[in-house]
N, C-alpha and C positions, 0 to 999 in steps of 0.2 A: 504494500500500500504506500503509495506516495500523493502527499499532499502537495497538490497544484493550482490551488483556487482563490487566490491572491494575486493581486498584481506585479508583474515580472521585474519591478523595480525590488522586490523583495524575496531574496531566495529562500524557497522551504520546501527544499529536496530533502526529506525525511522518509526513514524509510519503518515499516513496524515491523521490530524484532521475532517474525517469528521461525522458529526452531523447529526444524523436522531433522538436523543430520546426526543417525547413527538410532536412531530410535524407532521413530513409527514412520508409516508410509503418509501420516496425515502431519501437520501444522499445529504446534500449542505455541501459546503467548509464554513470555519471561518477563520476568517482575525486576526490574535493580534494584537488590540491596546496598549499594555506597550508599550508603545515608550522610556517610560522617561530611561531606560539602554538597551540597545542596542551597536550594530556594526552594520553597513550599508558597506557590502564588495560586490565589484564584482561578478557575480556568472551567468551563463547563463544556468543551470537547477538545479532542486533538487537536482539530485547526487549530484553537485560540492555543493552545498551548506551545503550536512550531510557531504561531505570530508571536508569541511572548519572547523566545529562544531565539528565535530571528533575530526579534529589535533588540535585546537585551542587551546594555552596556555592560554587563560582564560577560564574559567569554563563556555560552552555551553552545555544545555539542549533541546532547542528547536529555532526552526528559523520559518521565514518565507521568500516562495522564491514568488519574484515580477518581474513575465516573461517578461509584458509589459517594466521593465526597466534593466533586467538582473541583479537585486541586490538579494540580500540575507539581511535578518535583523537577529541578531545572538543572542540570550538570554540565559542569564545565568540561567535563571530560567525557571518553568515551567507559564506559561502566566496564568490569572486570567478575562481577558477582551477579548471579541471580537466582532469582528460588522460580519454582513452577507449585503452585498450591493443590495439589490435589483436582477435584472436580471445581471448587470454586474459583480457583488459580488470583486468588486475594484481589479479582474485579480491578488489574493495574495492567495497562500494558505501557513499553517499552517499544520509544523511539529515536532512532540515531541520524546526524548526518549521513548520506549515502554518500557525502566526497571526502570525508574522515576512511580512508585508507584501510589504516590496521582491523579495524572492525568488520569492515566492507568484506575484508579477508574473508574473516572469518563463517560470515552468516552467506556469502554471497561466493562464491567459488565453490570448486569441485570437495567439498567434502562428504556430498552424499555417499560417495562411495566407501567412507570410513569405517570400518570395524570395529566394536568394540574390541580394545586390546587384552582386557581382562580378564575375562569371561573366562571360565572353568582352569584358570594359571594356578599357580601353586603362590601361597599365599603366608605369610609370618605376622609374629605379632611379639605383643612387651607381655602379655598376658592372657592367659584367656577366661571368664568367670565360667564358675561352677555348676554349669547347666550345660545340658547334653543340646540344645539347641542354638546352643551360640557358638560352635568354632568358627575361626577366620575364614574356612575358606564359606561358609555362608554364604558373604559379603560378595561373592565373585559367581553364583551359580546362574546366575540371570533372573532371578526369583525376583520384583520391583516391589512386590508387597510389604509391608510393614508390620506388620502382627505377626509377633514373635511368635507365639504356639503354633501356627499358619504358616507362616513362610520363612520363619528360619531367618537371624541375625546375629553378624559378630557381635562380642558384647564382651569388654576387657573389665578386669577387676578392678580395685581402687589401689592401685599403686603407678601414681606417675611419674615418668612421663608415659602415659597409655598411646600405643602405635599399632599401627596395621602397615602391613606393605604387600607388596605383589610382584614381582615375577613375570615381569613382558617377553621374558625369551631371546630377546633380540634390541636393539640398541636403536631407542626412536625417540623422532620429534613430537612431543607430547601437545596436544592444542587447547586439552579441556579435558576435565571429569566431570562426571555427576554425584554426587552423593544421594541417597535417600536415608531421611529421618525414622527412626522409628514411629509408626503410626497410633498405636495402644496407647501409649504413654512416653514421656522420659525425653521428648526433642530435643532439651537444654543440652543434651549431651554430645551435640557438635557444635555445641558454640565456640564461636572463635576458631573452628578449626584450620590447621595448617595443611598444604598439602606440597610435599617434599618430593625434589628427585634426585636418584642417584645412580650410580656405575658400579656400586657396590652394595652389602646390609648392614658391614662392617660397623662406620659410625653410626649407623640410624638410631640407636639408642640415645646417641647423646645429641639435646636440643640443639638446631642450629646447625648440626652438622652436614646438612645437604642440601645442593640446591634446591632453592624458592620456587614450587608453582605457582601459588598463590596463599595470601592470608588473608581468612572469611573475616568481615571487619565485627559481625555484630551476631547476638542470639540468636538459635535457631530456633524453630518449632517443631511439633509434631505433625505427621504425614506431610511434610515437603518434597520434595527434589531441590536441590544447591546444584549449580554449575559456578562452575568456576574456570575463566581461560588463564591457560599458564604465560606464565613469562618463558619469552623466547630466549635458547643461548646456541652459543657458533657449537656447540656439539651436544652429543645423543645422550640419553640415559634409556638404562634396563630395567630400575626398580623406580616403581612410586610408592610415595610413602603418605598415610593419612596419621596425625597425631592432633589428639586432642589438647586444650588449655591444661593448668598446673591441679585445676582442682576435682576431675570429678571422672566415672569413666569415661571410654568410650564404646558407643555403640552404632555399626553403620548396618543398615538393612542391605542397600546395595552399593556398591561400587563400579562406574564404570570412564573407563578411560579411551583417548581417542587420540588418535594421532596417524605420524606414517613413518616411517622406515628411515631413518637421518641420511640425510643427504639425496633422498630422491625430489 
């Protein structure tokens, strides 16, 4: 969807974020979570909200418009995070410049053909809790559900730093995962999470010691989906790694990661 119905002295080549690669053969909206810089302005549709972004004296990139409250949230940048809500999908959707580049990359180029990389890989952890339905590799079976007694979820003890990693096989350029929340209860428990890459498992124990994907800025909920696109580096890694904040378990229902083969 691009909004054209404005006068050509005012560009709002916007385009709405949505997400079909590596999942379904249909279309769902994404929500940004950057919260932490923002504007929360009035707004009672999209149009009004790319006129707002448009004119804006500060540097807008991308917004999201929130029908249910008629706000607009306005970002100087192009967004890094975002959840997908279940069936209600939190009534926000998400729109970017279409001549912002890096983003364009990513929503708009050949990644329909991407694979999940994760799927059924052999999988590690810092811990595993005391139930016979939460081992690690869980989190990798392609199961998207969130009801543990149902569909089976990692789920670490309380001894942090709480990690998960996986096991790509092979040495790629990573572009984005998805996390899912546990849906029954308990979503707090990716909050803030971090999402690590590395060439080895060696340090993964120890915080900080592998390259940056991404770090989730704020709480999470129950029954979500999080994506998150990674930062780019001049070379490949074979593991990713999911580690929770200092204080609480972790538990991911699924895990799925997407990328291509370094250097093709």
């Amino acid at each position: 969807m691009v909004l054209h119905q404005l006068p050509a002295s005012i560009s709002l080549d916007f385009s709405l974020s949505t997400w079909q690669y590596g999942f379904w053969n249909e279309e769902f909206h994404v929500c940004s979570e950057d919260f932490l810089i923002k504007s929360t302005v009035i707004g009672s549709s999209a149009l009004e909200c790319a006129l707002m972004c448009a004119t804006s004296y500060s540097p807008c990139s991308s917004f999201n418009f929130l029908p249910n409250e008629n706000a607009c949230q306005l970002f100087p940048y192009l967004s890094k995070h975002f959840s997908v809500g279940g069936s209600n999908n939190k009534n926000c959707l998400y729109f970017y410049m279409v001549s912002d580049e890096p983003l364009k990359y990513v929503f708009k180029l050949n990644l329909g053909n991407l694979a999940n990389l994760a799927i059924k890989r052999t999988t590690f952890s810092s811990s595993v809790y005391q139930n016979p339905l939460s081992p690690t590799n869980h989190a990798v079976d392609g199961n998207r559900g969130g009801v543990l007694l149902t569909d089976g979820c990692f789920h670490s003890d309380l001894l942090p730093p709480n990690w998960m990693a996986v096991d790509l096989l092979d040495v790629y350029a990573v572009y984005y995962v998805m996390l899912v929340s546990r849906a029954d209860c308990c979503g707090e428990r990716l909050d803030n999470y971090k999402v690590g890459l590395n060439r080895s498992l060696e340090p993964v124990a120890v915080r900080w010691s592998y390259d940056i994907c991404g770090l989730y800025p704020k709480k999470t909920e129950a029954a979500f989906w999080y994506i998150t696109l990674c930062e780019s580096y001049l070379y490949g890694h074979r593991y990713l790694i999911v580690q929770s904040n200092d204080t609480q378990m972790l538990t991911v229902c699924e895990l799925e990661v997407y990328g291509q083969l370094f250097g093709i």
